[in-house]
VOGU-3710 file (C-alpha; in Angstrom, 3 decimals, decimal comma):
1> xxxxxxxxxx> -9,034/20,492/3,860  -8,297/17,037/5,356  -6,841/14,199/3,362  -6,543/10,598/4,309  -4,477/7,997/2,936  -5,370/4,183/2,855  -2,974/1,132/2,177  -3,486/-1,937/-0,330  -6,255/-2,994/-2,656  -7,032/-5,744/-4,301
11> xxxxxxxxxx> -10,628/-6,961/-4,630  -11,989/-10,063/-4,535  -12,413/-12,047/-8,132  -16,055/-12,780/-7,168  -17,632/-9,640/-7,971  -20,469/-10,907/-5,517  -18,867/-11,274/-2,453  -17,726/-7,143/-2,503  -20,871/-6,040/-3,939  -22,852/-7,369/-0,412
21> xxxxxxxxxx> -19,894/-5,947/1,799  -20,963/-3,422/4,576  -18,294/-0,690/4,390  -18,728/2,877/5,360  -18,100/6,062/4,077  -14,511/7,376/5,031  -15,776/10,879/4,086  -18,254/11,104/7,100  -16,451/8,518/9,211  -12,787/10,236/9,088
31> xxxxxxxxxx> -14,341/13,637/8,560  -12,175/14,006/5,497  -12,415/15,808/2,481  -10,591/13,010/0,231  -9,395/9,833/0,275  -6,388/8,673/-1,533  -5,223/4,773/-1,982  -2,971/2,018/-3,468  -4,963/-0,168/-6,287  -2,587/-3,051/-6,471
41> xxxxxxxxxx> -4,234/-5,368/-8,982  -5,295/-5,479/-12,891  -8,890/-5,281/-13,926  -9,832/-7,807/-15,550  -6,404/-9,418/-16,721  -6,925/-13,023/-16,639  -8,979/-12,586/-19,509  -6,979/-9,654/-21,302  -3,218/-11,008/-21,349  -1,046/-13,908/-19,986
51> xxxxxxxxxx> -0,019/-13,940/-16,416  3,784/-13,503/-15,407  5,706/-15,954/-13,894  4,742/-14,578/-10,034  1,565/-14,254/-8,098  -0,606/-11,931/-10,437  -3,642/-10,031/-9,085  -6,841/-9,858/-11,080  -10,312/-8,306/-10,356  -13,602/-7,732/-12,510
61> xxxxxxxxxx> -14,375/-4,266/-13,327  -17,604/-5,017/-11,693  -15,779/-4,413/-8,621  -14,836/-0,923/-8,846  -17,905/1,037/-8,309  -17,966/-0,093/-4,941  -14,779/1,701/-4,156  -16,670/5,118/-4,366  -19,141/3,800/-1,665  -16,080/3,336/0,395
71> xxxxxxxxxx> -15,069/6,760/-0,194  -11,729/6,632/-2,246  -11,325/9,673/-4,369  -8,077/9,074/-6,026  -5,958/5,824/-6,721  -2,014/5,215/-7,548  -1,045/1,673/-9,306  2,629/2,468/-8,475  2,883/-0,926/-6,912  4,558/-4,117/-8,273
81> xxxxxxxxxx> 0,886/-6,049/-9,857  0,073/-3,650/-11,902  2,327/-4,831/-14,601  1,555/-8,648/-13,589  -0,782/-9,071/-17,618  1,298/-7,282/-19,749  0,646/-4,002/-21,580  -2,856/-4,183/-23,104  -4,291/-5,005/-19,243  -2,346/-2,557/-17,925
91> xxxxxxxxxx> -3,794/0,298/-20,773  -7,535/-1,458/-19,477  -6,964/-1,052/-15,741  -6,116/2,765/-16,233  -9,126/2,991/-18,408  -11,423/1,607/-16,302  -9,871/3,076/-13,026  -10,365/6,651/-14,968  -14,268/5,918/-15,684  -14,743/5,351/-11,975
101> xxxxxxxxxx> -12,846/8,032/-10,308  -11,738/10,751/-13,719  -9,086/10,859/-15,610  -6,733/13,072/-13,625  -7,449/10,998/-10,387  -5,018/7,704/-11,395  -1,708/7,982/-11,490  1,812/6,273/-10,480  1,812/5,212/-14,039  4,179/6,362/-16,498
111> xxxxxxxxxx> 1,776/7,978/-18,534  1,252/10,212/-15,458  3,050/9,612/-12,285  1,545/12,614/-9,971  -1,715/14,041/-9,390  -3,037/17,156/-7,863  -4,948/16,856/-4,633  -5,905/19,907/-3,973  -4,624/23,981/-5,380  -0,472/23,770/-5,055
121> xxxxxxxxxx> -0,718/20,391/-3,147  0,545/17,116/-5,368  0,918/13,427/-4,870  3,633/11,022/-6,832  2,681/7,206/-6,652  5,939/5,804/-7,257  7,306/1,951/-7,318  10,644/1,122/-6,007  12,545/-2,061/-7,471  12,989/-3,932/-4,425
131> xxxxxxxxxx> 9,463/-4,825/-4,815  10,095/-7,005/-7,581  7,474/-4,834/-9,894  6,678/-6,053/-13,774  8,399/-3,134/-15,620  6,143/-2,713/-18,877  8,077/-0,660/-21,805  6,288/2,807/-22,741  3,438/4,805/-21,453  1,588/2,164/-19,648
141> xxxxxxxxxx> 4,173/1,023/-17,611  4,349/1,322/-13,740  5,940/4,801/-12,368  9,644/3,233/-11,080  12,448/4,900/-9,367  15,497/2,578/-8,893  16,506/5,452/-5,934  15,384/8,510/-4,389  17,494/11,066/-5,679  16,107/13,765/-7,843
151> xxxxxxxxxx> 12,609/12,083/-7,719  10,742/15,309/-5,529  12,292/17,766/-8,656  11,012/15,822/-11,219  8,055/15,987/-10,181  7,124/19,123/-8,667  5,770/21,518/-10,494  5,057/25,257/-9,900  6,187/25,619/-6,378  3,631/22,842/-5,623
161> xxxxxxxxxx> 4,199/20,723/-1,899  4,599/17,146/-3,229  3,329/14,202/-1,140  5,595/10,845/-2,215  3,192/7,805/-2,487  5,910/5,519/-2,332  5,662/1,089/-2,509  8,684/-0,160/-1,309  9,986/-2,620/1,101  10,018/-6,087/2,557
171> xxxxxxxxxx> 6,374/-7,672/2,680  5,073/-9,002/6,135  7,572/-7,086/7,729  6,241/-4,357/10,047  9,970/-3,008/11,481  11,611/-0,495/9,157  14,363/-0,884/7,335  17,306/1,315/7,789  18,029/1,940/4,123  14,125/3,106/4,138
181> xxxxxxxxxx> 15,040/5,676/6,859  17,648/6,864/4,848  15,625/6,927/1,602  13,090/8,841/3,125  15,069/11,871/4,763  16,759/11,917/1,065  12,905/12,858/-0,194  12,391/15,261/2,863  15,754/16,962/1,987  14,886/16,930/-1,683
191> xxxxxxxxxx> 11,898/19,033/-0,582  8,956/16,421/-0,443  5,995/17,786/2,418  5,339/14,217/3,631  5,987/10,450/2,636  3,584/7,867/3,125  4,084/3,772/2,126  2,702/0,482/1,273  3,656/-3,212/0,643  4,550/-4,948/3,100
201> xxxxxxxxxx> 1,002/-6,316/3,980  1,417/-5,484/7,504  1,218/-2,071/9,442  4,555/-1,028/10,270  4,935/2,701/12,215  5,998/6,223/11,468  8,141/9,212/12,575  8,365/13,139/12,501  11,321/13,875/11,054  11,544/18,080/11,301
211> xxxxxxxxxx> 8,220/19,690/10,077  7,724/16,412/8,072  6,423/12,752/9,012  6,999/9,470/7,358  4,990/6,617/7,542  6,603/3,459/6,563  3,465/1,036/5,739  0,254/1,378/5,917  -0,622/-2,282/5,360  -3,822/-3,932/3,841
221> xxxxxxxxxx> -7,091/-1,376/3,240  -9,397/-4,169/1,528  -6,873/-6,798/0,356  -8,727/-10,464/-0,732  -6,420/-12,682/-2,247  -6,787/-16,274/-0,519  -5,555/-19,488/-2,355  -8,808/-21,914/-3,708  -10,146/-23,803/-0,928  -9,045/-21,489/1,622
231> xxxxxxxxxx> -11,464/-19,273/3,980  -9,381/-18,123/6,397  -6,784/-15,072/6,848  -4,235/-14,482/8,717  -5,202/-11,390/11,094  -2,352/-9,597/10,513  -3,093/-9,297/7,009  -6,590/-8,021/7,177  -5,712/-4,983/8,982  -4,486/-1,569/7,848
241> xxxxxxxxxx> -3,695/2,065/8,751  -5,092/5,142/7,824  -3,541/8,701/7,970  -5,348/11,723/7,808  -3,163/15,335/7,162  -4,411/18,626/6,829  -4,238/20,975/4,349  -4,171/24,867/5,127  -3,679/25,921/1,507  0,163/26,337/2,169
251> xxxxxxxxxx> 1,447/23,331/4,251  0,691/19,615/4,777  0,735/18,336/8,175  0,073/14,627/9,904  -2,839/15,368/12,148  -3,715/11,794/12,994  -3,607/8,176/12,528  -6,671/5,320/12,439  -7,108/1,643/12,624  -9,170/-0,317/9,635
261> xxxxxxxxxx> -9,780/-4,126/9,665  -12,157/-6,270/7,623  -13,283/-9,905/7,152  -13,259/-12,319/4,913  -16,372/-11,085/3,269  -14,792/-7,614/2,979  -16,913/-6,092/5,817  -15,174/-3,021/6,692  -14,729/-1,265/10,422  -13,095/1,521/11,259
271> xxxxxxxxxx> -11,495/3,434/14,423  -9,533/6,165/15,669  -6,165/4,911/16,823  -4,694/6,702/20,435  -0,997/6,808/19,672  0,186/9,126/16,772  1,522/7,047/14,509  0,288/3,265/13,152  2,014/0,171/14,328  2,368/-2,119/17,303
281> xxxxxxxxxx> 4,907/-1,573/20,166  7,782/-3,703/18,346  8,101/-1,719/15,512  7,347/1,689/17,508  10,522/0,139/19,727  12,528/-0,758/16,482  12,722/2,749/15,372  14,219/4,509/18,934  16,903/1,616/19,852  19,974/2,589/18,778
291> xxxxxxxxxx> 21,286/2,108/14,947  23,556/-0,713/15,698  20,535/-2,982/16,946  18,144/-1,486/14,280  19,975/-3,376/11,089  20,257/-7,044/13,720  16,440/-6,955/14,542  15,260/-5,908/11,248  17,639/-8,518/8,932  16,074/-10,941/12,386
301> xxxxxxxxxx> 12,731/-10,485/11,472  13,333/-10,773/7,207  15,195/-13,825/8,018  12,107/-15,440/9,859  9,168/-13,900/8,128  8,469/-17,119/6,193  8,962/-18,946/9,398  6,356/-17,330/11,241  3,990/-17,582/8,383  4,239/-21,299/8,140
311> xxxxxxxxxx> 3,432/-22,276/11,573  1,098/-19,076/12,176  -1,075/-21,072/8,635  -1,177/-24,571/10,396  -1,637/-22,982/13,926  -4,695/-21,150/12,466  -5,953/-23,732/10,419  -5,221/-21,708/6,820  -2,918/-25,042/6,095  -3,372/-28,596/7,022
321> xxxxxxxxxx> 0,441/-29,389/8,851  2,329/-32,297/7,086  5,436/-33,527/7,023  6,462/-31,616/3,590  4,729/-27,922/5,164  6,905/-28,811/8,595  9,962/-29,248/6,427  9,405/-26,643/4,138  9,231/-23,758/7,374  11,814/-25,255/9,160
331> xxxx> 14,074/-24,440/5,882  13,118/-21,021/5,951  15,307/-20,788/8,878  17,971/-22,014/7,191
//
């Protein structure tokens, strides 16, 4: 049995633009038995309950049916949106995301954090706090784990492997934290079979780490979300990673890794990538220089991210430049 993963989605609010996307069919294109991904919006919650005070991610219900064109089987909201209308949206996205793809095919919420892929073969969508996530009180509230400790046990069951759908991270940054490194050998000691992320927006790489591999982002699947006004994206943001295991019925293993991009219509391509693991050559680099440099070049890159957004906006025409915009990401460096 072979099992892909897919990063970020959030759909477009105009239920028109998805429903005319060309996407294929990950089934036939990956050769892949199921597809598993991160829904990181609210259906419907600007009309079911009051934004918070962040960027909040709505889409129509309309939306989701197109999903199951695309191929995804089973969906984790253990991301930092899914709390973003409060508790009655949150109860309505779970609802709606179970009529779509079954009730015991949505999890990383509270209510049920894990979900079995296949005969003694689980997946945990879980939402770590450096995300900033909307913590909603009961049932309906995101899956959150303030560390990594003791996470794999509670949620194993029955001798089950356990795959850890983790969101963590810094967004738009595609090297790898150290603390992340650390975090995710704690889940491979704890027992976990394999650890795959998202968040950060970008594609960032992965590692083996024993009989184990982690892979630290796997960036945008299908994410729309572009300000009023706007028609343009920045490229690094409509691309993603996709990583296929297999499944023998005892052990997970990474088999491969491919490349997805799309447009701003949500046209969807997809291609086999030739390295092993996602990522461009910096953050491939980032991960085999030695520890002292990895902590400079990664708090480098956080400390600039906003930088190189800012120009990278005017140079592509996503932002008009002005003297307030020039000011503004010259202060990032700050």
């Amino acid at each position: 049995m072979r099992i892909a993963f897919v990063g970020d989605i959030c759909l477009h609010a105009d239920p028109g633009v998805w429903a005319t996307a060309r996407v294929p069919d990950l089934h036939a294109v990956l050769g892949v038995d199921l597809v598993v991904g991160n829904f990181e919006a609210v259906v419907d919650g600007v009309s079911l309950g009051k934004a918070a005070d962040k960027i909040c991610l709505s889409v129509p219900e309309q939306s989701l049916e197109k999903l199951r064109d695309v191929g995804i089987d089973v969906v984790s909201v253990a991301n930092n949106h899914f709390g973003d209308y409060g508790t009655t949206a949150a109860k309505h996205t779970i609802e709606a995301l179970q009529n779509v793809f079954g009730r015991d095919r949505v999890f990383g919420w509270q209510g049920q954090p894990a979900a079995m892929l296949a005969h003694g073969l689980q997946v945990v969508g879980v939402c770590f706090p450096e995300t900033n996530p909307v913590v909603l009180e009961g049932p309906w509230g995101v899956n959150l784990a303030v560390g990594a400790e003791g996470l794999v046990a509670e949620n194993r069951r029955d001798g089950s492997e356990l795959v850890v759908f983790a969101h963590w991270g810094e967004e738009h940054v595609a090297c790898t934290a150290p603390e992340l490194r650390a975090r995710a050998r704690t889940l491979l000691d704890e027992g976990a079979a394999q650890v795959v992320a998202t968040h950060s927006h970008v594609v960032g790489t992965g590692e083996d780490v024993g009989r184990a591999s982690v892979i630290y982002s796997l960036g945008n699947f299908l994410f729309r979300v572009i300000p009023e006004g706007n028609t343009k994206m920045l490229p690094w943001n409509c691309r993603g990673a996709i990583a296929v295991y297999d499944w023998d019925g005892e052990h997970l293993r990474f088999e491969e890794s491919w490349r997805n991009e799309f447009d701003e219509r949500l046209n969807l391509s997809v291609r086999r990538t030739r390295q092993r693991f996602p990522g461009g050559p910096a953050s491939w680099l980032h991960l085999r220089m030695p520890e002292c440099f990895q902590g400079a070049m990664f708090g480098s890159a956080v400390k600039t991210r906003w930088f190189r957004r800012g120009i990278a906006k005017i140079a592509t025409g996503i932002e008009k430049p002005s003297v307030g915009k020039l000011r503004t990401v010259a202060r990032r460096l700050i």
